[in-house]
Every structure is written in structure tokens, then in C-alpha cells.
N, C-alpha and C positions, 0 to 999 in steps of 0.2 A: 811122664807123670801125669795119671788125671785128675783134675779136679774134681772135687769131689761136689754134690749136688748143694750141700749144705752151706758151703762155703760163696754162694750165692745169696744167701740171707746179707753179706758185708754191703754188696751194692747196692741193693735194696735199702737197707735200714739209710744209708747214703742219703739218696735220693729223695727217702722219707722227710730225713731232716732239713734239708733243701725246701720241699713241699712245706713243712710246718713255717718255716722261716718266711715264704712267702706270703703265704697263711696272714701271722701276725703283722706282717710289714705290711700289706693290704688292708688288713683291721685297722692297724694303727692311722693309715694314711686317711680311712674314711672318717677318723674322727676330728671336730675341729679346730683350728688354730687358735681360735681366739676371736677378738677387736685387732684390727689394722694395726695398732702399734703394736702389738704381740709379732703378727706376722711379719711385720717391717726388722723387727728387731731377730728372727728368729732365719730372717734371708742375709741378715748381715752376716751372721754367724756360719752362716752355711755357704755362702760365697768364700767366704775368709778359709774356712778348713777345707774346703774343695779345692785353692788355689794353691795354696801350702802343698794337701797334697799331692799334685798333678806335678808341681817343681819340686817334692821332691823324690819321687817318683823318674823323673827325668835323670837325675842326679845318679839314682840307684841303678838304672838301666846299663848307664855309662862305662860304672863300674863294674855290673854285671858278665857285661862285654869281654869285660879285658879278663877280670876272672876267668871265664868261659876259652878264652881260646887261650890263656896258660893252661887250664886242665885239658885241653885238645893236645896242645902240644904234647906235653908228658902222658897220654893216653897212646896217640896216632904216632908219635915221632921214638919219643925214650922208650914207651912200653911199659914203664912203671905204675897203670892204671888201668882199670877193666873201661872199655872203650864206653860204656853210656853214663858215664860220670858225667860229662858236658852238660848232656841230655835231661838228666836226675835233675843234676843242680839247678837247672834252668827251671825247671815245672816246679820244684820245690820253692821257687824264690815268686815264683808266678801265683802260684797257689795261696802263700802266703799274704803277699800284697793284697789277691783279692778278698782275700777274708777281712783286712783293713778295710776296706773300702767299703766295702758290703756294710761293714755294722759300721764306720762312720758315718754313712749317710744316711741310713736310718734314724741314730742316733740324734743328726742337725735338725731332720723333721720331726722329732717325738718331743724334743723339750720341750715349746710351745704346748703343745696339745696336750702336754704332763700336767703344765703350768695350766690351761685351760679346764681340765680335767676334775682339777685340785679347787677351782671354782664350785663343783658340785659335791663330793665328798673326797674324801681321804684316799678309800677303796679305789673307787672311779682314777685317783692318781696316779697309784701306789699299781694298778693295772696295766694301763697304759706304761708305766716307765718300765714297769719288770717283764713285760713280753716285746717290748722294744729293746732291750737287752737282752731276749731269747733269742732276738734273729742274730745277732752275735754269736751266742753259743752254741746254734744248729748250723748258722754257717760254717763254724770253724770244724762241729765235728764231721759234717758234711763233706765237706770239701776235702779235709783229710782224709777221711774213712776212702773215698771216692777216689782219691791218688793212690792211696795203698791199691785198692783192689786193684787200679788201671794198669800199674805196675804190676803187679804180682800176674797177671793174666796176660800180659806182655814178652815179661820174661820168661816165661814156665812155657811161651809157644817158642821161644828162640832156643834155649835152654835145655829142651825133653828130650833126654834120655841120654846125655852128658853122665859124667861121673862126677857125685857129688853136686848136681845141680842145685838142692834146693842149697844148698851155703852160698854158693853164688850169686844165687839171685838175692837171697835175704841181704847179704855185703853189699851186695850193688844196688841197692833199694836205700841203705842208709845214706847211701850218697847225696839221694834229694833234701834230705836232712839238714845237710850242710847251707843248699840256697835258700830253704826257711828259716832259719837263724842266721844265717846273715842281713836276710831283708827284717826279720824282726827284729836284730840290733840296731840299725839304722831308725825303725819305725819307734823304737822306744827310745833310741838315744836324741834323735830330730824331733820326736813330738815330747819330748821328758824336758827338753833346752828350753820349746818354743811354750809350751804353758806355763812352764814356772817363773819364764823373764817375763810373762806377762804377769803373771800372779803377783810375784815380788814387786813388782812397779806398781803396780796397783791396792796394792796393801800398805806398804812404804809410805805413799804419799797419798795416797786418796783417804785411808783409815788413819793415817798415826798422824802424819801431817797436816793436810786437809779436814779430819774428824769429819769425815761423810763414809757413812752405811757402806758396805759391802754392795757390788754390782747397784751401785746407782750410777744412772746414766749421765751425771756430770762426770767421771771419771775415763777421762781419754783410753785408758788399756783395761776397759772391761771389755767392751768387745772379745778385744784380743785373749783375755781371758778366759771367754768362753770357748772361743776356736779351741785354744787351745786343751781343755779339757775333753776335746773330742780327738784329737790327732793324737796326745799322750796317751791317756787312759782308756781310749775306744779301741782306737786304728792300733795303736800299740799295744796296746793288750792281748786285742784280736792276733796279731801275727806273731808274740812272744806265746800264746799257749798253743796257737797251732802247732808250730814246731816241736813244744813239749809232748802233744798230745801225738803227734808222727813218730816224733825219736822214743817216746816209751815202746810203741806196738812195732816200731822198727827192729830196735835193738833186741827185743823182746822176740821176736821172728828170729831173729840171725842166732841169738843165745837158743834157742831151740831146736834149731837146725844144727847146731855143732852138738848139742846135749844129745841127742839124739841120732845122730848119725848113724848111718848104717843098720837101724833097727826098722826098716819096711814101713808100713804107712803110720809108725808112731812117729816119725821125724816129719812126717805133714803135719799130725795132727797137730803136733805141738805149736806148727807154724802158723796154723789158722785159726789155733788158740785164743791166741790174745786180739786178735781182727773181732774174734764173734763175740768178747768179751765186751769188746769197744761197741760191737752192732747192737747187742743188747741194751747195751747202758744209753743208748740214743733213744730208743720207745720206751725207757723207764725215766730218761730224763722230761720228755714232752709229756708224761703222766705228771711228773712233779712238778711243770709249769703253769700244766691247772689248779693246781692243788692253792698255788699261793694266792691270797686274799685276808682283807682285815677289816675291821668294824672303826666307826667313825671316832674320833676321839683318842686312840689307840698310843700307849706309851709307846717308849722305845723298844723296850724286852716284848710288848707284845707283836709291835713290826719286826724287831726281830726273827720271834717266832712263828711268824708268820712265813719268812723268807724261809728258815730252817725247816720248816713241815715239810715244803715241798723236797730239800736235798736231802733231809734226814731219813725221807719215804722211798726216795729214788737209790739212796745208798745202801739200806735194808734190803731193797727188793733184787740190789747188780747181789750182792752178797750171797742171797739166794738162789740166784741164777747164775751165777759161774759157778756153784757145787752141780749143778743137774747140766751146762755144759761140758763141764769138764769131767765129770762121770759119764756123757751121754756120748762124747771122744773116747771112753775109752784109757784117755793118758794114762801114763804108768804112776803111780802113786796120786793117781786123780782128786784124794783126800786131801794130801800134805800139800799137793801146788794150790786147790781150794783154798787153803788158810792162809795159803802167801797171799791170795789177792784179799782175805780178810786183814791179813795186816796191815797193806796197802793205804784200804778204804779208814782202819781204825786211825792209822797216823795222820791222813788227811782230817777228821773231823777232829782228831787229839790237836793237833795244827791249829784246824780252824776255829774253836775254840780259846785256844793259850793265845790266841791272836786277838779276840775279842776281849777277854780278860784285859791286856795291856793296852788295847788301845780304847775301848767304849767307854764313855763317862758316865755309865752305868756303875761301873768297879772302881776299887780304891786306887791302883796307881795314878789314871788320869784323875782322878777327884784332885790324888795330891798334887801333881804336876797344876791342876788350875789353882790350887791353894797357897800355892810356892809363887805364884804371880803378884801375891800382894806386898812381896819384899823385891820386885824388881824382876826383869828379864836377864839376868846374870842366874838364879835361882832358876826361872822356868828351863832354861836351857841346861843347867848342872842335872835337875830333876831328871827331865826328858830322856840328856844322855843316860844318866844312870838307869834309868827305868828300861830302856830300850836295850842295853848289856844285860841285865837282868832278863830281860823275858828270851833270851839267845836259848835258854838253859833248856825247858820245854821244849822245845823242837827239835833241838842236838839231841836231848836225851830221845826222844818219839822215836827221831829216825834211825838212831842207833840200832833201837831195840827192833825195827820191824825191818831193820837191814837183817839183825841177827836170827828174827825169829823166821824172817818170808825164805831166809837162805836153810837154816835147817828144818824146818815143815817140807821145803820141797825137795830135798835130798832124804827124807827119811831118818834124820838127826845122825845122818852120818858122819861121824866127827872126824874120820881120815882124812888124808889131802889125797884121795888117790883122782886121777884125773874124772872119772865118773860122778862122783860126788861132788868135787867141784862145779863141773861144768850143770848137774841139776841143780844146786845149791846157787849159783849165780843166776837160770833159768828164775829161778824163784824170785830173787830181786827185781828180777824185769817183769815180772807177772805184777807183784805188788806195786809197781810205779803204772803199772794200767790198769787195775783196779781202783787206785788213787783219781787217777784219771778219767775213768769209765765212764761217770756220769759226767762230764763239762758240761754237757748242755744245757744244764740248768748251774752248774755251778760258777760259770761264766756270765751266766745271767744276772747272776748276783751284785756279779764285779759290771758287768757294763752297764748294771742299770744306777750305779753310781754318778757318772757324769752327766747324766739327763736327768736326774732329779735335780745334781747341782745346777746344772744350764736351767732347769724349768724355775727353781729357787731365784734366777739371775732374771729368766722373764718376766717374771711376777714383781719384783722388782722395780725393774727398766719401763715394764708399763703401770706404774701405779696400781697395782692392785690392790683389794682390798686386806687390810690384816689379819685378817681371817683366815684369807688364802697364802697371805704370806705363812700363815704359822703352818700352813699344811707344810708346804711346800721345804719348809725350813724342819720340820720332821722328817720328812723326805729326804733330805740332803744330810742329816744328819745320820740319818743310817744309811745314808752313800758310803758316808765316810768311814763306815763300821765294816760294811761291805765288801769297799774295795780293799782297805787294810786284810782282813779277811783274805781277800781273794788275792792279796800278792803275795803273804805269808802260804797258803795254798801252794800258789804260780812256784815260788822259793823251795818248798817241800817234795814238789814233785818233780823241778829238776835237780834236787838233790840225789834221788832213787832215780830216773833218767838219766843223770851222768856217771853214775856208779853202774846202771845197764852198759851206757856209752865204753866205759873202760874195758869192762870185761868183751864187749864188742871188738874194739881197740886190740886186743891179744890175740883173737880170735881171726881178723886181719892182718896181726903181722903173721901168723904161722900159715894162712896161705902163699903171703908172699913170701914164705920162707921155702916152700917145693914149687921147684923148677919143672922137672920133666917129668913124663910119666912113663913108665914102664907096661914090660906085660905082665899079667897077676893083679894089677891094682896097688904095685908099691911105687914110692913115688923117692924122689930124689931131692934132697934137700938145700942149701945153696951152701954148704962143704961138701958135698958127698955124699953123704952118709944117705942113708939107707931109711925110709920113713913110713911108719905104716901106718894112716889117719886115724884106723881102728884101734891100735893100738898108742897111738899117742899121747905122752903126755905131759899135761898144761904145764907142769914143773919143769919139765925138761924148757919147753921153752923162756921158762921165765931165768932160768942156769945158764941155759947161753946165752943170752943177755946181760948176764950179771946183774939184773933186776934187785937189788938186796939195798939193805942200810948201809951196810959197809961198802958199796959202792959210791966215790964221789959225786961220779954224775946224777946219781935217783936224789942226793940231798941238794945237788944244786937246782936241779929240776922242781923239786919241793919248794925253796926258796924262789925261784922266779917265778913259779903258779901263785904261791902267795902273794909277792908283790904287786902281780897284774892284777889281782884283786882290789889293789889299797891305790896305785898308780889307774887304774879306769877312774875309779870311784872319783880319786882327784883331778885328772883330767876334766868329766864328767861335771863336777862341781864347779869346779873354777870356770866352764863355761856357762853353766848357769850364770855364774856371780859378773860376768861381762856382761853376758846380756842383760842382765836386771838392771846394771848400771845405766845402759844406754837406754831404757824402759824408763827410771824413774828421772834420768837426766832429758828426757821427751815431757814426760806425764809434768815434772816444776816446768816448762818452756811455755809448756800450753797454757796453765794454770797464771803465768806471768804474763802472757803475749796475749791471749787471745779474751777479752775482755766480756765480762759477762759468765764465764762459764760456771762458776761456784755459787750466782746469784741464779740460777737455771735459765739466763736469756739468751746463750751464746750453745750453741753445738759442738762437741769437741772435735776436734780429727781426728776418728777411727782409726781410717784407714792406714793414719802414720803410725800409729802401735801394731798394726798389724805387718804392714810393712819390715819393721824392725823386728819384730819373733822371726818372723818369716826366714829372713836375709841371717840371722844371728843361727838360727838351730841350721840350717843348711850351712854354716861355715863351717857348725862347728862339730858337725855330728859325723864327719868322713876320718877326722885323724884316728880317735877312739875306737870307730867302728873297725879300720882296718889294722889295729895296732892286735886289735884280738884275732884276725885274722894272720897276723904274721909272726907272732909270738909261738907260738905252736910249730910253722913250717921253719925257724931259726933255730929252736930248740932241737928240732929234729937232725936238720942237719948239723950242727955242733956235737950236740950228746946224745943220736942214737934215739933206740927204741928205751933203752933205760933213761935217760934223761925226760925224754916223755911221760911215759909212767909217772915219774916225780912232781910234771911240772901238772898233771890232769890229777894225780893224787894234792896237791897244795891248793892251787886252784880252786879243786872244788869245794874242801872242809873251809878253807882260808872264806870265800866266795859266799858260803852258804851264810855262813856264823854272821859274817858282817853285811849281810844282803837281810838277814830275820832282824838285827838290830836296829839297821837304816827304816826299814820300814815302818818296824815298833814304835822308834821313836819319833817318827814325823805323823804316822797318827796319832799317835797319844796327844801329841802336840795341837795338832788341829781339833781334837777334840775338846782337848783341856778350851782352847778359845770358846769352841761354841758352846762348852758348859758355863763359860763367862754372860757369854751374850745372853743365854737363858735368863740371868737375871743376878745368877750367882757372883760371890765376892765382888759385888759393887757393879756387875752389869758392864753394857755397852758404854762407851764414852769413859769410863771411869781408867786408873794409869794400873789398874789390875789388867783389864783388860788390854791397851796397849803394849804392857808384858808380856801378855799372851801371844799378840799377834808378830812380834818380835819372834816367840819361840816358834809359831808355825810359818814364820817364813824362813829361820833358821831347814827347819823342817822338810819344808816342800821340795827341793832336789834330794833329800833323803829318801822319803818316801815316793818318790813321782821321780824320778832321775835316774839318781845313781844305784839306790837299792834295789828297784827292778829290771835295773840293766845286767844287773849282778847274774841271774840267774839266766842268763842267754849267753854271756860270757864265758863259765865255764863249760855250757854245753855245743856251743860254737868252737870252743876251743877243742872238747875231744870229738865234735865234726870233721875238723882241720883234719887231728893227726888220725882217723882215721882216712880219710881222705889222703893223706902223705905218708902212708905206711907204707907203700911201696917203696920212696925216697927214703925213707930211715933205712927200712932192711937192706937195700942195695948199699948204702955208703957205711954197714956196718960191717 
């Protein structure tokens, strides 16, 4: 099989984003810190999340390990695994990490110089923090983009002229999938524990207790605070949408290669499809990077709309360019897979949107949630939950509809189940979840450039600046928070249509491990006997011998345990937050008592003990969770089979999604409704409205920052696994 010339644009456009990313990081680095206490204060923070990360990075290696030579063994020894699984998973977990790393350190150096920035105008702020958040977004598609191609160009030389090659390699490519979502559950579930025990302890007692401002520097676990807005929201973000952003164009490759099978160079094209879809939407995203800027003075709808020109222009223009892609391939009904990636990108903006409605205190739910504050924190919190059920509805219904319409646009509205229809009809789901996808590079920008306004808000602060710059700054942070809600509600929606690619992947896995030998003629031999012809095969039949159906027990018990891994993470997940916050705010009263002078500002707190404790507390507690969703999948499997799986990645992910859009909902709403307080509204800072508030967003902060963005690496890790173990299902069934 040769490559084709075009299919060189993928490492290229790579390499681009790589380039832009330095670009900015360079830009940003030339600009200055500040005054000495700016900088002092912006090396603590950067010590602290550097050291975090390095142990726990350590931590993840360890485990890596042992992963790694369990998949060796059942590769080299059983035979139940195509041999560079190992190999997949390793780079995929490698890749991922460094895309953490990459935008957290950026990230430590940009606060400061946000917060500096935000001394001369708004624009000048609002600059700096959102292309310091681009180096986030080009690294991650970069470096993905950059794995696919290395991969695909790897295997296609090992591979050439195999029967059935390209399904093998696309299968064996989703494997790397697997070490990127596991290192991004770790990196969300570790930095989700360590900023919110910070957070909590220092809202608890420094704000409600204490009655001193937000990130003032008498408060022992601001620091730690700040780390940790970098290690959660940076470094985890970064390595939970890599993953997303690989397993769409992954699964998305593998669904194309079975779609397509057997039809001559249309089963390439389909496979280089959603690569070049991905390549393009990198030089339309770094168009949209420029684009965003704003005028001094500027409301919230208008920073807003300032951030949305830029994605709003980048998402028009992938739209455009995957119709003259995918008619310029040639694909077979190049029109109707077009529209699949149009409904992709519409559910993503429908998303993004229904996300800013519930959470901006621009709109009436969060107005009411901070209204509901002047009769108590028992109110804020009944509101929040209610508001955040509420806003589930929007994005179930979105994704519904662009599962339904991306699956028959790309089949032709072929309403049969005959296996052809199917299998383009599923092709199409996985196109839309990369469409959705397409642009990150700036749509990640959005989201990372959330906790560097919050940290430069924290600078401005900590070094007495003047109010002026505070009110920037606290603009700034305030459409962080709009942002990042935003962009997890996104993160939520795109592995929604990613685990549903995942599944249909998953099927598509077991029925190669379902032929054993091959014959002469090209008919293959099934693992009863029978007689199997790929060309002729079909998806039903597999899903019949299976017994895949309602009426089977195992797909309902299946259903039932994907759901509660949903409600049982989440809790896990929580109740570790609520330890460590304990040991945070049982630190932050010690200091407060012991160490004399600190609330009068003549005494220095100890940092380094609040950081210490995130530290110690998110690495304890970030391995049970992380590997429970790693084993939950390979138990199921072996108990109930390839039906039991199905059930448990069908529950899983509806169960997953639903309660992953609410978590999020309601803990921005929450945080917004406060800072609509602080603005001046229903009695302002200090007043017991506002301490209501801040009860509800700390309620909040492991909803949105914890458990609910864990959610969506959860169920796509999970149908990692059982692809990854679909060899062990089919043999013990």
C-alpha cells in the first residue's frame, strides 16, 4: 500500500503547530514579570506545580511498567493481542504526559506577565493569557497529529501487502489510545484532588472564617492554590483532550477501514480522511488565534465575544474545508459524510453555548442561583443542584440528534441494518466527533487560558496591585470561568461521540478476533468453524452470536455496572477531595492559631506546608480510582463476555455523560453566582449572601474541577480497555 503524497500535509500541519506553539511561548517569555514580588510570588507557584508534577509522574511510570509487561505477556506468551500493543501504549501515555507538561509550564510563566500586562490595558492582558493558552492547544494537536502520522507510516512499512492491512494497523493504532487515557486520568484525577484540597481550605477558612479576600497572601493555602490550578486545569486538561483528540481520528481511521473494506484505494482514503480533517483545522485554528482581541473597558459578552470570533471563524472555515476535502478524496457519498462533520462542529457550538447559558452570570440561572444566596447556603446549593439537572437536557438532546443525523447523512439515509449501511452510518459518527474536534487549537485555548488569568487575578493580588489592575484581572478570571465551564462541557460532548466511535470500534475488534486461520481464496475461518467471508460479513451476525440483545442478562447487568462506575468514581473521587480539604483547612486554623502575626500581615505563613499536603493527599489518592476504571472493563469481560461489555460501555457512557454535563453545570454556575456577589450584587463581598455563595462553590469545586471531568476519560478509558481485551473476551466466550 502506497502512500499517498497528500497524506503528507498530516506531518506537516504537525510540526506547524509545534512551531506556532514556540512561537507564542517565546513571545510570551519576552514579555515582563512584573516588580520582584510579582516574580517571587510567580517562582513559588512554579516550584510547587513542577514538583507535584515530577512525583507524580514518578508514581505513573511505576504503574506504567507493570501495565506494559501484563500487555507483553498476553501479546508474546497467550497470543491474545497483536504484538505492538506494549509499544502503542507506551508512546501514547508518553505523548500524553508531555502535552501536560508543555502547557503547565508555560502556563506558571504567563500568570505573572498576564497580571503585569493587565497594568497597561485589558487587550495587552487578555493577549498574553490567550496565546499562552494556545501553546496548550497546538501542543496537544501537534503532538497528536504527530503520533498518528508516526504510527500510520510505521505500520503501513511493517504491514504492506498483508491481507486486510489497513484494519490492522488502524486496530493496532487505537491501542496507543489506551496509554493516553490512562495517563490523562491520573493527570485529572491527581491535579482535580490537589487544587480543590487547596481551594477548599482556603475559601473555608481564609474567606468564610478568617473574612480575608480571595488569594491574599496572609492565607497559608493560596499558594497551594495556585499550583494547583495549574496541575488540574492545565496539565489535566492538556492530557484528558489529547486522548479525546487521538481516539476520535483513531477510531474514526479503524471505522473506515472496515466501512470500506475491500473497495481499492476508497478504504485509504477514508483512513486519511479524518487525519487531513484534523491537519486542516490546525492552520484554521492558528488563524483564529490571531483573530482574538478586545478594547479597554470591555463587558463580559464582549470578552466573550471576543474569544468566540476567533472559534466561531475557525469552525466556519473546518466546515468549509472538509466539503472540498472530502470531495477532493473522492469518498463515496463525499456530500453526506460532509454533513456528518457539519453536525459534529454544530453540536459542539450547540454545547458550547447551553454551557454558557447555565453557567455565565450574564443569564438568568446563575443570576438566580446568586439570588437564592440571600436566604442561606442550603438554597444556593438546592438551586445549583437543580440548575445543573436541568441544563443535562441541551446536550443529551444535541448529541442525540447529531449521533442520529451524522449516522444517516453518511450512509445515504439508509434505513436498513444491512451490514453496509451500518458500518458507513457508524463511519459517520466518528467523522462528527472529529469535526467537533477539528479545531482544539484554539478551542483549548479558551479552556487553558482560564487558569492563568485566575493565577495572574492571584498575582495582582498577593503583590498589592493597584485596583484598577485588580478589576482587570478579576474580568479576566471571570471569563476563565466561563471558558473553562465551556470547554469541559465541550471536553464532555466530544467524548460523548468518541466513545460511541470507541464502541463501534470495539465490534469491529472483536470479529477479527473472531477469524482464526486463513485459507486459500481469501475465506477465513471463524473460532467455531464456520466458514467467513469479510466481504461478505455481517455486523448482525456478529452481534447474534453474542447474544448482544435486551433480553440477554449479561448486556442488562453490563448496563448496570457501567452505570454505577459512573456514580461510584464520581464518589470515590469526591470523598477524596473532602479528606484532603479536611487536612488543608485543619493546617490553614493551625497556622492561623500558632503562628502569631499572620492575619495582622507581620508574620509569613508556611506555604510550603499547604503545598506539601495537596501534594502527599492527590498522589494517595489518585491510584485507587484511576486503576478501578482500568479494571472494571477487563472483569467484566472476563465474567460476561463480549455481551457483558457492550452493556457495561453502553451504561457507562449515557450514565457518564448525563452526570459528567451536570457536575460541571452546577459547579460553574456556582462559582459564578459568587463572583456575581463579589461584583457588588445582593450585598457584595463580606456580606452572609455572599458567604452562601462561597459555601455553594466550594460545594462545587470537585464537581466541576474533579469528579465531572474525570467523567469523560472514564468511559473512554473504559472502552480503551475492552478494546484492548477483546482478544480475552472472544477466547473465554
Amino acid at each position: 500500500m502506497n502512500i499517498p503524497a497528500v497524506f503528507w500535509l498530516i506531518p506537516f500541519a504537525s510540526v506547524c503547530a509545534l512551531a506556532m506553539a514556540w512561537y507564542f511561548f517565546k513571545s510570551m517569555m519576552k514579555a515582563s514579570e512584573g516588580n520582584n514580588r510579582m516574580v517571587e510570588i510567580a517562582q513559588y507557584i512554579r516550584i510547587g506545580a513542577m514538583a507535584y508534577l515530577k512525583q507524580q509522574y514518578r508514581i505513573v511510570i511505576i504503574i506504567f511498567i507493570i501495565l506494559c509487561a501484563i500487555f507483553a505477556f498476553m501479546s508474546y506468551v497467550l497470543r491474545v493481542q497483536n504484538p505492538w500493543v506494549p509499544f502503542a501504549f507506551l508512546t501514547g501515555g508518553f505523548f500524553s504526559g508531555l502535552c501536560g507538561f508543555f502547557g503547565m509550564k508555560t502556563a506558571t510563566y504567563a500568570s505573572a506577565r498576564t497580571a503585569h500586562a493587565a497594568s497597561k490595558s485589558l487587550n495587552s492582558g487578555l493577549r498574553i493569557a490567550f496565546r499562552s493558552g494556545a501553546v496548550m492547544g497546538l501542543v496537544v494537536v501537534g503532538l497528536g497529529l504527530l503520533d498518528i502520522a508516526i504510527w500510520f507510516v510505521l505500520l503501513n512499512a511493517f504491514y504492506r501487502g498483508e491481507h486486510l492491512a489497513l484494519i490492522t494497523i488502524t486496530t493496532t493504532m487505537l491501542t496507543f489510545g489506551m496509554g493516553a487515557s490512562t495517563q490523562a486520568l491520573f493527570a485529572r484525577v491527581g491535579g482535580g484532588i490537589y487544587t480543590k484540597a487547596a481551594d477548599v481550605g482556603a475559601d473555608l477558612v481564609g474567606k468564610v472564617e478568617a473574612d480575608i479576600p480571595e488569594d491574599d497572601p496572609r492565607n497559608p493555602a493560596t499558594i497551594a492554590d495556585n499550583v494547583g490550578d495549574n496541575v488540574g486545569d492545565v496539565a489535566g486538561m492538556g492530557a484528558d483532550l489529547y486522548e479525546s483528540y487521538c481516539g476520535s481520528i483513531l477510531s474514526t481511521a479503524a471505522l473506515g477501514a472496515t466501512a470500506f473494506a475491500f473497495n481499492g484505494d476508497m478504504q485509504l482514503k477514508a483512513v486519511i480522511a479524518p487525519m487531513l480533517i484534523a491537519a486542516v483545522g490546525i492552520f484554521l485554528s492558528i488563524a483564529g488565534i490571531f483573530m482574538v482581541r478586545t478594547k479597554e473597558g470591555a463587558s463580559m459578552k464582549n470578552l466573550l465575544h471576543a474569544l468566540n470570533t476567533g472559534t466561531n471563524i475557525s469552525s466556519c472555515l473546518i466546515a468549509v474545508a472538509a466539503f472540498i476535502i472530502l470531495w477532493a478524496l473522492h469518498i463515496d457519498n463525499w456530500l453526506g459524510v460532509s454533513f456528518s462533520v457539519i453536525c459534529g462542529l454544530a453540536a459542539g457550538v450547540i454545547i458550547g453555548m447551553s454551557t454558557e447559558y447555565y453557567t455565565s452570570h450574564s443569564y438568568k440561572p446563575t443570576q438566580e442561583i446568586a439570588k437564592a444566596a440571600q436566604t442561606g447556603s442550603a438554597t444556593v446549593i438546592i438551586k445549583g443542584i437543580g440548575t445543573g439537572m436541568i441544563s443535562t437536557m441541551i446536550p443529551v438532546v444535541t448529541i442525540s440528534a447529531a449521533i442520529i443525523l451524522s449516522y444517516l447523512c453518511a450512509n445515504g439515509f439508509d434505513m436498513s441494518l444491512s451490514s453496509l449501511s451500518i458500518s458507513h452510518g457508524l463511519y459517520g459518527i466518528g467523522i462528527a466527533a472529529v469535526g467537533m474536534l477539528s479545531t482544539l487549537g484554539i478551542t483549548l485555548a479558551t479552556d487553558a487560558y482560564g487558569p492563568i488569568a485566575d493565577n495572574a487575578g492571584g498575582n495582582a493580588e498577593m503583590s498589592c496591585l493597584g485596583e484598577e489592575v485588580r478589576n482587570r484581572t478579576d474580568a479576566l478570571d471571570a471569563l476563565g470561568n466561563t471558558t473553562a465551564a465551556t470547554g469541559k462541557g465541550f471536553a464532555i460532548g466530544s467524548a460523548a461521540l468518541t466513545a460511541l466511535a470507541l464502541l463501534a470500534s470495539y465490534i469491529e475488534e472483536v470479529k477479527i478476533h473472531m477469524v482464526r486461520v486463513v485459507r486459500e481464496g481469501g475465506t477465513f475461518v471463524d473460532k467455531l468453524g464456520n466458514e467467513f467471508i469479510p466481504e461478505k460479513a455481517q455486523l448482525l451476525d456478529m452481534i447474534n452470536y453474542f447474544q448482544v440483545t435486551l433480553m440477554n442478562p449479561k448486556v442488562i447487568i453490563g448496563v448496570f455496572i457501567g452505570a454505577m462506575a459512573a456514580f461510584m468514581f464520581s464518589g470515590i473521587t469526591m470523598g477524596a477531595v473532602g479528606r484532603a480539604a479536611a487536612a488543608m483547612v485543619e493546617e490553614v486554623r493551625r497556622q492561623f492559631r500558632e503562628i502569631k502575626g499572620i492575619l495582622e500581615g507581620k508574620a509569613v505563613p508556611d506555604y510550603s506546608r499547604c503545598i506539601e499536603i495537596s501534594t502527599r493527599s492527590a498522589l494517595r489518592e489518585m491510584v485507587f480510582p484511576s486503576l478501578l476504571a482500568i479494571a472494571i472493563p477487563i472483569i467484566v469481560a472476563i465474567i460476561l463476555g463480549v455481551a457483558g461489555v457492550m452493556g457495561l460501555l453502553v451504561g457507562g457512557m449515557s450514565t457518564g455523560f448525563t452526570l459528567a454535563v451536570f457536575m460541571a453545570n452546577s459547579g460553574g454556575a456556582w462559582d459564578n453566582a459568587k463572583k456575581m456577589i463579589e461584583e457588588g450584587n445582593f450585598g457584595g463581598k463580606g456580606s452572609d449572601s455572599h458567604k452562601a455563595s462561597i459555601v455553594g462553590d466550594t460545594v462545587g469545586d470537585p464537581f466541576k474541577d474533579t469528579s465531572g471531568p474525570s467523567l469523560n476519560i472514564l468511559i473512554k478509558l473504559m472502552s480503551m480497555v475492552s478494546i484492548v481485551m477483546a482478544g480475552v473476551a472472544v477466547a473465554l466466550a
